[in-house]
N, C-alpha and C positions, 0 to 999 in steps of 0.2 A: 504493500500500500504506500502513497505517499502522502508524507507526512509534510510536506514541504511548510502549510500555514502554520503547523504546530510548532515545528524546530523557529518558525521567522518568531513566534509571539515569546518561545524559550528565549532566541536571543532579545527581542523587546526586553523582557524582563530581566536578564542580564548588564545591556544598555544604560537601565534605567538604578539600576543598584549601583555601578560606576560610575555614573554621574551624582548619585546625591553623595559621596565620599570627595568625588573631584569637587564640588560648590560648598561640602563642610569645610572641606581642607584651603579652601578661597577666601572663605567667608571670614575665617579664623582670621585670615592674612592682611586682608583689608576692609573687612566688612560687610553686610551683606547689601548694602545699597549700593555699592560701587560693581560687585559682583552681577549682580540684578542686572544691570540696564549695558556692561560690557558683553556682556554671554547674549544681551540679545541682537547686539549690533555683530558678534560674530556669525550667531542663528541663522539671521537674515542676508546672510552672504553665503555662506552654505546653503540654506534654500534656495537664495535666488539665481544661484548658479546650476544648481538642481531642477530647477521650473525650465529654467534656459533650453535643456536639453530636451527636459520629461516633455513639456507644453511647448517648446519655442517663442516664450512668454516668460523675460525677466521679471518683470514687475506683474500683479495682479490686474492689469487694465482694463479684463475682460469681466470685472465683477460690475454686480448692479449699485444703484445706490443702496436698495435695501441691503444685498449685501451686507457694504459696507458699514450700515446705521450697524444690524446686529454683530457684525466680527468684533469691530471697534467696540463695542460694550465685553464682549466677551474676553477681547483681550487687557480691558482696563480691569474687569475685575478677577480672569484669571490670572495674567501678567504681573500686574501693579498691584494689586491687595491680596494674591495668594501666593505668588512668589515672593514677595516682599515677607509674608509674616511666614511662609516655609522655609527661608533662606535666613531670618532669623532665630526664627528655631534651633535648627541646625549647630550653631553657635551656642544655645543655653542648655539642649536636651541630646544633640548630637542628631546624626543621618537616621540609625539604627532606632528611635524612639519615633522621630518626625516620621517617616516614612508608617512606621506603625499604626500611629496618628490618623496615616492620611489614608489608612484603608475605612475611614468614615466619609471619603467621599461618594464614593458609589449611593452609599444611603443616604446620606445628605440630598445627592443628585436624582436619586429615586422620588422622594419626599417633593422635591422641588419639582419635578415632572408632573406629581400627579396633584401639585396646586397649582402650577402656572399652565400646564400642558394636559390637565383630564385624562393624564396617563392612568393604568390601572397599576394596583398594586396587589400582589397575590400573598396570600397566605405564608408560602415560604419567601418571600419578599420581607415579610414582618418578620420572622423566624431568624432570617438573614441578616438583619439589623441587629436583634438582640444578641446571637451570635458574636458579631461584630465587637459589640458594646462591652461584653462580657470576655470576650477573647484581651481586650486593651485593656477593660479592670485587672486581670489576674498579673498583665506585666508590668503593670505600672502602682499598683496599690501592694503594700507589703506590710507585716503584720512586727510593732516593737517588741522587741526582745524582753524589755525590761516593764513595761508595763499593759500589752498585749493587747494593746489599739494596734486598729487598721489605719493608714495614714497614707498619703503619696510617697511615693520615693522620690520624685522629680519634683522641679520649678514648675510650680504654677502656673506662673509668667510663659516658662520653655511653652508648655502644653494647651496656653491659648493659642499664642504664635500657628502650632501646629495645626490647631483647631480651628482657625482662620485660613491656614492652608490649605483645609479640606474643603471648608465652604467655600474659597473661593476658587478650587478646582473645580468640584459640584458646578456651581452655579455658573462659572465659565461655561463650562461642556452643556447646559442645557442653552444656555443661548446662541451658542454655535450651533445645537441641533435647530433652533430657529432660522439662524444667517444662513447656512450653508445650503442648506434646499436644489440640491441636485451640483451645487455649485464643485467645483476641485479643491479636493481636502489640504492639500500642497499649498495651495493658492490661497484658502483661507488662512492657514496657519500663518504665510505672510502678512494676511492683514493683520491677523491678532498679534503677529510681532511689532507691525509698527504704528500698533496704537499701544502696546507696552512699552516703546520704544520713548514716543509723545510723551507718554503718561511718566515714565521714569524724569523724564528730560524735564517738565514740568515741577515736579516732588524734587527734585534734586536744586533746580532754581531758586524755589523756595526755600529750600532750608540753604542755601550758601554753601553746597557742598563737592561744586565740578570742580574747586582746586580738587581735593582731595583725590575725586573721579579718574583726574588729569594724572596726577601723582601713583597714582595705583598700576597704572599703566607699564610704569617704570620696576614693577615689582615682579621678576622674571619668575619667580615661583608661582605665584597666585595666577600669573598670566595661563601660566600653563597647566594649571590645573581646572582654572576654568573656561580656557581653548577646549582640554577633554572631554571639560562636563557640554560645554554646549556642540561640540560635533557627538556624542554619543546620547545627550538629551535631546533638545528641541528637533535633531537633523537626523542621527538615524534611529532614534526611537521613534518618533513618531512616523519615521517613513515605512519599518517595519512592522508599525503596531497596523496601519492602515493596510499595507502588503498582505498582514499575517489574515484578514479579515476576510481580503479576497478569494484566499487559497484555503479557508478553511469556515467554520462556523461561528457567527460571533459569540456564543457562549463558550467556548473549549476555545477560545482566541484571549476572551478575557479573562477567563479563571485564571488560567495560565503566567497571563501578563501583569495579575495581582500579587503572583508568589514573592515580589519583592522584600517584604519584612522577613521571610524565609531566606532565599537568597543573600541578605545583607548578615546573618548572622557568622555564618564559616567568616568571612574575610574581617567581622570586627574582632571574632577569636583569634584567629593567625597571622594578620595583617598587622590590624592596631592594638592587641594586645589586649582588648577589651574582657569586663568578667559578663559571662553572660548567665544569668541562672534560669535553673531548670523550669520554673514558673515562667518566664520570658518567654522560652521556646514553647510552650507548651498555650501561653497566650497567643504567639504570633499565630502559630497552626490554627487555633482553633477561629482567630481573627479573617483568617484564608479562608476557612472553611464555611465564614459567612458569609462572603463576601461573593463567593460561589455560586451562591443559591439563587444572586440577584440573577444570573447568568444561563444554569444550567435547568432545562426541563429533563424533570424526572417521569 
């Protein structure tokens, strides 16, 4: 048989574990707003040299206006309020927790479909969320040794950051399913960069922060760490996660492509030297495993 959609969405999910280690290790270096709005101006030249060939169409000049009303909203608030507070994250709770985190977008995204969009929600839909929900209690809540409260183990602070990275993955991705409407997913994805692009450019003016931007530039490690993250995030993740969909089913494409929180554990063991306990792994699994259900009919 050929598996070809399944090994593209294995690699998606691979793509997407090296990239959120290349944008912690950036973020660490110069911050996560300078990071943000650099990775999209590389995105957007890796796609548009990718559209060049794919479309014979560098720029997206073949979209509508309405297109563009919805990309543009999509990318302000996946771009610029979900990157922004996942990429700070990253910096307070780490890749390995954020990523965790962000397997609350699906249900987030689900919930928002079926108030803005009269999408239905099924049974194992609900089942899937508290899964979910319950999967990130067990890794993230831990029991005192000394007086045998339940309590966080993490920053608060970290885990809204990450909680805002979910919503505003979620709520990107359902207004992309509005913008896009038959439109090239390649092609939207450049609008959504350069209205993340606007929107960084705008947030960064305002706080008085392009020296810094400027100076970051000159930072030969951070550069290239998040050169990594943006050619194996924005450019071949998402070229394979779209690839993976075509060659195969979109539920066994996205199950798949969610295994991230799984995936990111081996390399924070052996790589970064991370302690990971057995509650952790045992959350992220079960976090996967609801995350599934939005995906797979039984």
């Amino acid at each position: 048989m050929n598996y070809i959609g399944e090994i593209a969405a294995l690699l998606t999910a691979i793509f997407w574990t090296v990239t959120s280690f290349a944008f912690e290790n950036a973020s660490l270096k110069i911050g996560s707003l300078p990071v943000n709005i650099i990775r999209l101006f590389m995105a957007f030249i890796f796609l548009s040299i990718f559209t060049f060939f794919y479309r014979g169409l560098l720029f997206p000049t073949d979209a509508t206006a309405e297109n563009w009303l919805w990309l543009i909203l999509s990318g302000l608030v996946g771009f610029v309020f979900g990157d922004l507070c996942l990429f700070k994250s990253y910096t307070i709770i780490g890749s390995r927790f954020a990523m965790l985190i962000m397997t609350l977008a699906p249900p987030i995204a689900a919930i928002s479909g079926w108030i803005f969009l009269k999408e239905r929600l099924s049974l194992l839909n609900w089942l899937g969320m508290l899964l979910t929900l319950g999967g990130i209690s067990l890794a993230i809540f831990n029991r005192n040794h000394h007086d045998g409260k339940i309590g966080l183990k993490l920053s608060t602070k970290g885990l809204l950051f990450a909680f805002g990275g979910a919503i505003g993955q979620a709520l990107g991705l359902v207004l992309s399913k509005i913008g896009m409407k038959g439109y090239d997913p390649f092609a939207s994805t450049q609008i959504r960069i350069i209205a993340g692009i606007a929107g960084f450019s705008i947030l960064v003016a305002i706080m008085g922060r392009w020296k810094s931007v400027v100076q970051s530039v000159s930072n030969k490690s951070a550069m290239i760490s998040t050169g990594i993250g943006s050619f194996f995030g924005p450019f071949l993740g998402v070229s394979f996660s779209l690839f993976s969909i075509t060659k195969t089913e979109v539920g066994i494409a996205s199950t798949i492509m969610a295994i991230v929180p799984i995936l990111i554990i081996p390399p924070a063991i052996l790589i970064y030297k991370q302690k990971v306990t057995t509650m952790e792994i045992i959350g992220a699994l079960i976090s996967v495993i609801g995350v599934s259900l939005f995906f797979i009919n039984f």
